[in-house]
C-alpha positions as CSV (number, residue, x, y, z in Angstrom):
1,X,-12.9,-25.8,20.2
2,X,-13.3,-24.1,23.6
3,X,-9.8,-22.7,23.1
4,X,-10.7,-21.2,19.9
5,X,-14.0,-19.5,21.5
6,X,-12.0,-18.8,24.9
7,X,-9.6,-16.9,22.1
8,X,-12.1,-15.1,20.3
9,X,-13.8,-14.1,23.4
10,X,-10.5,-12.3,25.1
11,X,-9.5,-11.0,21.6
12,X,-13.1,-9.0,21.6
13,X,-12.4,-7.9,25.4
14,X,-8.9,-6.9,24.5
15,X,-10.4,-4.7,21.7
16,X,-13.6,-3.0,23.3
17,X,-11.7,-2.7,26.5
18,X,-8.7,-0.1,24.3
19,X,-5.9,-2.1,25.2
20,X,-3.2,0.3,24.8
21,X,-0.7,-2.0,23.2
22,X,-3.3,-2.7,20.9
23,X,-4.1,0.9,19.9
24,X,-0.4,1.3,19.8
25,X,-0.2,-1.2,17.5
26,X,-3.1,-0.1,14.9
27,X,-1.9,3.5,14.6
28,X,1.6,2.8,14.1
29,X,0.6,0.2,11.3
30,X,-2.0,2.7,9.9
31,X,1.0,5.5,10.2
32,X,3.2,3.4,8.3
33,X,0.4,2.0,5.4
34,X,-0.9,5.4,4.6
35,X,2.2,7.2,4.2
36,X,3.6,4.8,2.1
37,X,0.7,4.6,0.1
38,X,0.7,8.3,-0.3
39,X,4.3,8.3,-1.6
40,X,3.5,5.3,-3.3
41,X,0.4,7.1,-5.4
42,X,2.5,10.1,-6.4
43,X,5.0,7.7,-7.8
44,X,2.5,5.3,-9.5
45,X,-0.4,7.2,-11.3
46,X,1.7,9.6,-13.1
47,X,3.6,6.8,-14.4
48,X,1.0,5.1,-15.3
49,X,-0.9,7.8,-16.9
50,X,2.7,8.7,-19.0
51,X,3.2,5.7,-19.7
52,X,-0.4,5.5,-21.5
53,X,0.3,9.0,-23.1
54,X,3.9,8.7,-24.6
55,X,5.1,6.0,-27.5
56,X,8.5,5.7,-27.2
57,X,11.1,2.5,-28.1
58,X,10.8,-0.4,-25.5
59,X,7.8,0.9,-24.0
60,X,5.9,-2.5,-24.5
61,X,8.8,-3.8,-22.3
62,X,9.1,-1.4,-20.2
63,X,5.3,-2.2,-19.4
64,X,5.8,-5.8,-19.0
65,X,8.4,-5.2,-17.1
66,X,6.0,-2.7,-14.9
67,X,3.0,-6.0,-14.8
68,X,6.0,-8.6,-13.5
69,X,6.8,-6.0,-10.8
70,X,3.2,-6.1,-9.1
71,X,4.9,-10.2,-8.3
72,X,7.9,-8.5,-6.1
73,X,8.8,-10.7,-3.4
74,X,8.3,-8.4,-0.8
75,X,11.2,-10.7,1.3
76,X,13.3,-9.6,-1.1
77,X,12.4,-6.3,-1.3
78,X,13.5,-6.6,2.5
79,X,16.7,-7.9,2.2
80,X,17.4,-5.0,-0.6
81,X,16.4,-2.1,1.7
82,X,18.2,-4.0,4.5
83,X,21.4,-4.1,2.4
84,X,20.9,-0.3,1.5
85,X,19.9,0.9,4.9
86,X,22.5,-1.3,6.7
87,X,25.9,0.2,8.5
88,X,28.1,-0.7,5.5
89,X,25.5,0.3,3.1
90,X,25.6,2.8,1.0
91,X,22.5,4.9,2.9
92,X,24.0,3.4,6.5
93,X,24.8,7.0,7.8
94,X,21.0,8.4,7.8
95,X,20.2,5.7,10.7
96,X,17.4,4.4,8.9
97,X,17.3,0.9,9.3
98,X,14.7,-0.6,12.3
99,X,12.6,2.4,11.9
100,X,9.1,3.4,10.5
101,X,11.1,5.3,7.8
102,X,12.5,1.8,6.7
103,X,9.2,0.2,6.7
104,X,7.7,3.2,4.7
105,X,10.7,3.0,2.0
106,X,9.7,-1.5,1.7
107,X,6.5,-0.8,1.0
108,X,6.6,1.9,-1.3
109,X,9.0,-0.2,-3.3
110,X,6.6,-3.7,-3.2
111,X,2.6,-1.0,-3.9
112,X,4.2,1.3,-6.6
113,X,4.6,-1.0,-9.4
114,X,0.7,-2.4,-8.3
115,X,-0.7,0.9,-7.7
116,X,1.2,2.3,-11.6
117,X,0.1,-0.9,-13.6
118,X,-3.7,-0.5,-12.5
119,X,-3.3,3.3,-12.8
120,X,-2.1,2.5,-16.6
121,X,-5.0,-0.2,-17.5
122,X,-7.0,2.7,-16.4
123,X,-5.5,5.6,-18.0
124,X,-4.4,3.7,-21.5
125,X,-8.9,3.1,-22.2
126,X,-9.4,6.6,-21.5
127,X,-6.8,8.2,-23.2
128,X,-8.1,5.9,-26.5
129,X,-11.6,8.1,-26.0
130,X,-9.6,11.2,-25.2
131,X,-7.1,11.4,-27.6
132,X,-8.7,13.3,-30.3
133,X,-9.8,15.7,-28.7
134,X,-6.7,16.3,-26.3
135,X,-4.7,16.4,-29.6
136,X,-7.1,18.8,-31.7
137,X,-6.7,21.1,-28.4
138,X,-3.1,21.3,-29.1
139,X,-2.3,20.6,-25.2
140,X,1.1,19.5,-23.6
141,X,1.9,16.2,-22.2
142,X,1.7,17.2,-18.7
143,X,-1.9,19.2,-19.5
144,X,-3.1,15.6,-21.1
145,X,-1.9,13.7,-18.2
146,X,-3.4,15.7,-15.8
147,X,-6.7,15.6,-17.5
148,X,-6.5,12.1,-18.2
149,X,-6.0,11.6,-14.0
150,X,-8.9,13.9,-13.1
151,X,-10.9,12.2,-15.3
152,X,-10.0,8.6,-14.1
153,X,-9.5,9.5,-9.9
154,X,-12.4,7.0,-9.2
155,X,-10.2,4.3,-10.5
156,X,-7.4,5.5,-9.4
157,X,-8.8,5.1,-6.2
158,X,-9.3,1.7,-6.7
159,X,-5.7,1.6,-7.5
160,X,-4.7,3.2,-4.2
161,X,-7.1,0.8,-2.6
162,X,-5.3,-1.7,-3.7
163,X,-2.0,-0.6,-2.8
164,X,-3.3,-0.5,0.5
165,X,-4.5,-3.9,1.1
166,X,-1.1,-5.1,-0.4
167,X,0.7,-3.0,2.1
168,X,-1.0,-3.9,5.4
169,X,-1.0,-7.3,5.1
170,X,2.7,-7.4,4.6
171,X,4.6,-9.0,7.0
172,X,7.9,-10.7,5.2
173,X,9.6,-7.5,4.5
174,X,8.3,-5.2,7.2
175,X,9.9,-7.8,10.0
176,X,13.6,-8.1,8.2
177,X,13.9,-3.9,7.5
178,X,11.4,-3.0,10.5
179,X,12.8,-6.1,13.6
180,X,9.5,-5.6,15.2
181,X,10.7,-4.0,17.8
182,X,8.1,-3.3,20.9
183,X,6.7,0.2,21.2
184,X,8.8,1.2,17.9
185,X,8.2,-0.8,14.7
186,X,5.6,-3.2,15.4
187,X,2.9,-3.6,13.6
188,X,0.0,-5.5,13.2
189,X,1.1,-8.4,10.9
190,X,4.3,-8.4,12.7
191,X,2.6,-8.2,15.8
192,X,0.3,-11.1,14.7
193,X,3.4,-13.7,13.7
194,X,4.8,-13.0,17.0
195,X,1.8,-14.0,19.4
196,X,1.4,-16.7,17.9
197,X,4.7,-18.1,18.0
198,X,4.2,-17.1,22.4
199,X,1.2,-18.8,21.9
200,X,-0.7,-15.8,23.3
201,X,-3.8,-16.6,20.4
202,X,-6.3,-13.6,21.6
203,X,-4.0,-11.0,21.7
204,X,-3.2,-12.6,18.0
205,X,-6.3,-13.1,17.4
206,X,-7.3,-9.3,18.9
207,X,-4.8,-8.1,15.6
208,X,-6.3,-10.5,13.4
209,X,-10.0,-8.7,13.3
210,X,-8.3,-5.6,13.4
211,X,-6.6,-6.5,10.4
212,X,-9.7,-7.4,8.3
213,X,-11.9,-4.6,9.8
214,X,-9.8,-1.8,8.5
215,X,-9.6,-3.6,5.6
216,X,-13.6,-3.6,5.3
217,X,-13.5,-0.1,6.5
218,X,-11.2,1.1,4.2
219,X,-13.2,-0.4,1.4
220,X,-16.3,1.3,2.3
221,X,-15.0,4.5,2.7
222,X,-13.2,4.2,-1.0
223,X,-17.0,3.0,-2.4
224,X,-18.7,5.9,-0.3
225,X,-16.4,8.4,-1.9
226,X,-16.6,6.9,-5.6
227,X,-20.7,6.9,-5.0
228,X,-20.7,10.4,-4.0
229,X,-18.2,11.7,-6.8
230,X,-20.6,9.8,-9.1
231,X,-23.7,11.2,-7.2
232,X,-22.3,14.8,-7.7
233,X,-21.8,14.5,-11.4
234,X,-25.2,13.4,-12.3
């Protein structure tokens, strides 16, 4: 027990005291999350919104498909990148592999099939109160689905929030595409599994409350947005 408060003590003095490695750390993790979420929101809310808009044949299995996808194992989603990234891979030339770049490209692949299925559950209700009227207004498939993601941003940003909680707490595919290598690709999950396999447990522990505070802070700032969206539309 006094190893555990000893722990949580130096974790606290590690943070308030702006340990470099530390701070190194949380920016390279929030470099990596962002971007990839980002990317992975340009990819996944159109698709979701077309995939509300548009009948075509298969589409009911081209969504489940889409639903079993949000299940990736992200240690495979590793190992795939790793493959493609590698020297005899087929991208080996662009010198990807053990870099942020490589991290981004995982994570993108394991949030975009989360962040277009929620986007879709979204869309698909509104487009069922929409339709008429998008129809009798004789507009284009790209005017519906940008009305249609307008409309619905405030849970698309739940959808992005939850892209974003999925990415940073990955740690299975970021370590085989990223090697969590010091002062390069570690970040704070990596970072996390490492210390305490050195058994250095406030340094872990340091990472650990990092971890859930941006996750808190990241959900506040989502709900302070959607409350002043909704604030400015009454």
């Amino acid at each position: 027990m006094n190893d555990i408060v000893e722990g949580m003590l130096s974790a606290f003095r590690l943070i308030f005291s702006l340990d470099a490695d530390l701070f190194e750390i949380i920016l390279l993790s929030l470099q990596v999350t962002l971007t990839a979420v980002v990317i992975a929101s340009i990819i996944g809310m159109p698709m979701g919104a077309w995939l509300a808009v548009n009948r075509f044949r298969f589409r009911r299995l081209t969504i489940a498909i889409l639903n079993a996808l949000m299940g990736l194992p992200p240690v495979v989603v590793g190992l795939i990148v790793y493959i493609m990234l590698s020297r005899s891979g087929p991208f080996g030339v662009l010198n990807l592999l053990f870099t942020p770049t490589a991290m981004v490209i995982a994570q993108v692949i394991i949030i975009t099939p989360l962040i277009a299925s929620i986007s879709h559950q979204a869309i698909r209700d509104l487009w069922a109160d929409y339709h008429d009227l998008l129809i009798s207004l004789n507009t284009t498939k790209r005017q519906r689905i940008l009305t249609l993601i307008k409309d619905a941003r405030r849970s698309l940003l739940t959808a992005s929030l939850a892209g974003f909680g999925r990415a940073i707490g990955e740690v299975g595919a970021i370590m085989i595409v990223g090697g969590n290598i010091d002062h390069l690709t570690r970040v704070l999950t990596t970072a996390i599994a490492l210390e305490t396999g050195k058994g250095e447990f406030a340094f872990a522990l340091a990472l650990g409350f990092v971890l859930i505070a941006l996750a808190i802070i990241v959900n506040l700032a989502i709900h302070s947005i959607s409350k002043t969206e909704r604030a400015s539309n009454w």
